[in-house]
N, C-alpha and C positions, 0 to 999 in steps of 0.2 A: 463611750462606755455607759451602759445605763442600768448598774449596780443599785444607785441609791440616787436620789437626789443632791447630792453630795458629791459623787461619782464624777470624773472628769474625762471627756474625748480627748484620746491621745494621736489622732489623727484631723490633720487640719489644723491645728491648734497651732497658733502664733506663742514663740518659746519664748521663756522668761531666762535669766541668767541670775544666779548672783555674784558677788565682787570678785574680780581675779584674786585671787590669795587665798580665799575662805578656803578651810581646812572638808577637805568629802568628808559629808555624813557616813557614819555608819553601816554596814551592809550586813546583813544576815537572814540569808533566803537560801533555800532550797532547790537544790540541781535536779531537773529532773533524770537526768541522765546517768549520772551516778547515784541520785538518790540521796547523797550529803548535803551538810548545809554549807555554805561559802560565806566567809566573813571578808569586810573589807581589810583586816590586817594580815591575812592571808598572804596577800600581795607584798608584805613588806619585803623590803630588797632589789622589788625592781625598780628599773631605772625612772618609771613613769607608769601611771596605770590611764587607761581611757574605759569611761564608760558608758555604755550608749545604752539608750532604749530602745527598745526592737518591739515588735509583735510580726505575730507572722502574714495577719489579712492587709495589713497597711500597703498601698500600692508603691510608696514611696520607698518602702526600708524593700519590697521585693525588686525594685527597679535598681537597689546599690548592693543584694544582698550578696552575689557573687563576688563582685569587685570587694566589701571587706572582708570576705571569707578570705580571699587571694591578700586585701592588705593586711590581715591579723599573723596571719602564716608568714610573711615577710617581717614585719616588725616585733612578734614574739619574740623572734632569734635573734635581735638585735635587743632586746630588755626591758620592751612595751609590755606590762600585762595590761589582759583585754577582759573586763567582763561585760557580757548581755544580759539586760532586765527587761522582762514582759509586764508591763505592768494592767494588761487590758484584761477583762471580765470576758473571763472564757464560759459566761453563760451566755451573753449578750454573743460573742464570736465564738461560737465553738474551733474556727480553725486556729485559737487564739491557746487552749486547751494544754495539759502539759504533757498530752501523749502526741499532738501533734508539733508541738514543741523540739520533742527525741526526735520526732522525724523530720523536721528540717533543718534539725543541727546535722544528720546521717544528709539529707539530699545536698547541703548547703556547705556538707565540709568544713563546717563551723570546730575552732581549735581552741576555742576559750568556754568558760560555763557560758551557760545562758538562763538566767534565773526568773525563779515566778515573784511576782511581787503582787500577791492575790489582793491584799488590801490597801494597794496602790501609796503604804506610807512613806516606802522608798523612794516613792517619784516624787513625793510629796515633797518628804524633805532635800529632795536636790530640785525642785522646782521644775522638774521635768511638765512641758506641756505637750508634746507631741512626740510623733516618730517617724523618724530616726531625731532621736534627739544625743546629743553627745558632748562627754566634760571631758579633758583631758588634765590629768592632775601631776604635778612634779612629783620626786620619789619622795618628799614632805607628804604626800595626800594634799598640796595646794593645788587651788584651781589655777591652772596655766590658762587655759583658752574652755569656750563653751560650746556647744551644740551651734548655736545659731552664727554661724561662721562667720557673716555679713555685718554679724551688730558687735562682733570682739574690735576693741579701739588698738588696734594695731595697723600703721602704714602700709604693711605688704596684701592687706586683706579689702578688697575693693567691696563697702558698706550698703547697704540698702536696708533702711529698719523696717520695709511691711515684706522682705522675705526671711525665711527661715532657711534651714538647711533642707530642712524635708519638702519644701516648694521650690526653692531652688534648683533640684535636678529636674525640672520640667523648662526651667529658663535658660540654661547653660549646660556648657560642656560638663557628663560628671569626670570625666580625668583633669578638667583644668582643677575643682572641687578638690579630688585624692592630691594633684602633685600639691596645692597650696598646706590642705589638712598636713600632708607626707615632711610637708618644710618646716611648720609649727610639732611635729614629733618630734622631729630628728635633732632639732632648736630643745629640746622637754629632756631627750634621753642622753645625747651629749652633756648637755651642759645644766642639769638640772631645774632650772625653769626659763620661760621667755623675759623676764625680768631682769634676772641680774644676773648674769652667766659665771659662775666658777674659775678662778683660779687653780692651777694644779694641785698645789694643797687643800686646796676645799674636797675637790673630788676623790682624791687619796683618805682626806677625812671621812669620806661619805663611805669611799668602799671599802674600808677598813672598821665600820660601826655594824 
């Protein structure tokens, strides 16, 4: 992105995370597609929200953009909300723009928002540095798991700190990537976070609030 001097590439960029637990900032951006804006309490209710950064010129997020089109459609209807945030300088990418935006949410079959974050404070405050970059949060708004797949300190997740997610699908399979990501949802939407799993009464407490 070369907004300002200040401005940060969100492609290439080795991703930052912070602490499992920390509570998702804030969201309040505007859909292009409907044209409303989307807050992150919107979401309350569901069983887990995950959010990724997308744009649309990134070769990375177009090399996975089908396959989570196909996983957002699957796990919606199971209690995952899903939102997408562009956070790139659609002067710098015009195919980054938010009319091209509607049209690859229409080519892409895209089933959740997908949001402008023009002044990049949203990535900011989720320390997004690249794309596809993605948080996946328990129905608290806590961070369960982060973007950078490889650097989450969890046993089932085979680690690598100089890849990200978004360099990763040029190193591996991306369905070994989906089924692992698919284990840590299902682990998020069950049982409300990868931490401390619920008892029957916790969950009855939850769906009944």
């Amino acid at each position: 992105i070369t907004r300002s001097a200040n401005s940060t590439s969100m492609v290439k960029t080795s991703s930052t995370m912070f602490p499992l637990g920390t509570e998702a900032p804030k969201v309040s951006l505007p859909d292009p597609v409907t044209g409303r804006t989307v807050c992150r309490d919107d979401f309350s209710g569901a069983q887990g929200i995950l959010v990724a950064f997308l744009c649309n010129h990134c070769p990375f997020v177009k090399y996975i953009a089908n396959d989570l089109a196909a996983f957002a459609k699957e796990y919606q209807g199971k209690g995952l909300a899903i939102v997408g945030i562009n956070p790139n300088d659609a002067e710098a990418h015009p195919e980054d723009s938010p009319d091209q935006m509607l049209a690859e949410v229409h080519q892409r079959g895209y089933t959740f928002p997908y949001l402008v974050d023009e002044s990049q404070e949203i990535a900011k405050s989720y320390k997004a540095a690249c794309t596809p970059d993605f948080f996946l949060f328990d129905y608290g708004f806590r961070l369960a798991t982060g973007a950078s797949l490889l650097q989450v300190d969890h046993p089932w997740i085979y680690r690598s700190p100089e890849l990200t997610f978004g360099t990763l699908v040029t190193h591996c399979s991306l369905e070994f990537l989906l089924q692992t990501f698919r284990f840590q949802v299902l682990v998020v939407i069950s049982n409300g976070n990868l931490e401390t799993p619920q008892t029957g009464s916790d969950k009855n407490r939850h769906r009944q609030s």
